[in-house]
N, C-alpha and C positions, 0 to 999 in steps of 0.2 A: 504494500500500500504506500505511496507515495505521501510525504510528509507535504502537510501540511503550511505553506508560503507566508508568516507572519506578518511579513517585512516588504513595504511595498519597492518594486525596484526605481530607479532612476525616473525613467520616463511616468511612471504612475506619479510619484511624489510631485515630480513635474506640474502634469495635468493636475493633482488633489491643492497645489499652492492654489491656482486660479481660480478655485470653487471654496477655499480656506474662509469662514465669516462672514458669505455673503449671501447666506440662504440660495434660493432659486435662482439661477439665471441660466440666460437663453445658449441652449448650446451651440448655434448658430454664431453666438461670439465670443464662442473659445476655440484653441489651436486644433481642427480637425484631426482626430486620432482616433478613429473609428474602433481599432484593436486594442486601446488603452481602456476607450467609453467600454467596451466588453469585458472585458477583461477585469475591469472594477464594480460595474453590474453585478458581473458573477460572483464576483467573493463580496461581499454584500459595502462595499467602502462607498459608494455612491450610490445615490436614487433619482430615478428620472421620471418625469409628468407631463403630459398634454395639458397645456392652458392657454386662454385666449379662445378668439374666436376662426384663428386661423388652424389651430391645434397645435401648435409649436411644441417643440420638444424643450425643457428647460429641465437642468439639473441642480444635485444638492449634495456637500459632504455629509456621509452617517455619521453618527457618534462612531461607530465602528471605524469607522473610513479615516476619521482626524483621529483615533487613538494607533492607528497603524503609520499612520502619517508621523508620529510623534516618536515611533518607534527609533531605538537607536539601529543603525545599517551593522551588519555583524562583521565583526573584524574581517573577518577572510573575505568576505566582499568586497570592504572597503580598501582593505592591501593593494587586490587585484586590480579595483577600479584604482588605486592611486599608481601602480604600474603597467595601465594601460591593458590589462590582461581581460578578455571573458569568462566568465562564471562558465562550469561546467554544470548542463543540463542531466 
C-alpha cells in the first residue's frame, strides 16, 4: 500500500499560497494548472463551487489544505531540491 503524501510538493504549495486567506475566488484568475487543481481536489487540500449566474468555477483553501501547506518539507526532499536532484517516485 503506498504511503500516504502529507506534505504538499513545490508546485501545490505554489498554487495553495494564491488561495492562502482569501476565501473563494475565481479560478479563472489563478495560474492554470489543471493537474495541480486535481490533484489537490483529491487529497481533500482545496474545495471548489459553481456560483454566479454564469456558473463559474471558484475555489477555497481547506482547513486540511493550509495545515499541509504549513507543513514542514522533509529533509530528504529539501536536500534534493537544494541540489537540484528529483525525488524518487
Amino acid at each position: 500500500m503506498p504511503k500516504e503524501i502529507t506534505h504538499p510538493n513545490h508546485r501545490e504549495r505554489q498554487f495553495m499560497q494564491h488561495l492562502r486567506g482569501v476565501g473563494w475566488i475565481m479560478a479563472r484568475t489563478l495560474p492554470p494548472n489543471e493537474r495541480t487543481v486535481k490533484s489537490l481536489l483529491q487529497k481533500g487540500w482545496i474545495e471548489q463551487q459553481h456560483q454566479g449566474p454564469k456558473n463559474e468555477v471558484f475555489l477555497r483553501l481547506t482547513d486540511k489544505g493550509l495545515e499541509a501547506k504549513k507543513s514542514p518539507i522533509p529533509m530528504e526532499h529539501r536536500r534534493m531540491v537544494e541540489l537540484g536532484l528529483k525525488a524518487k517516485k
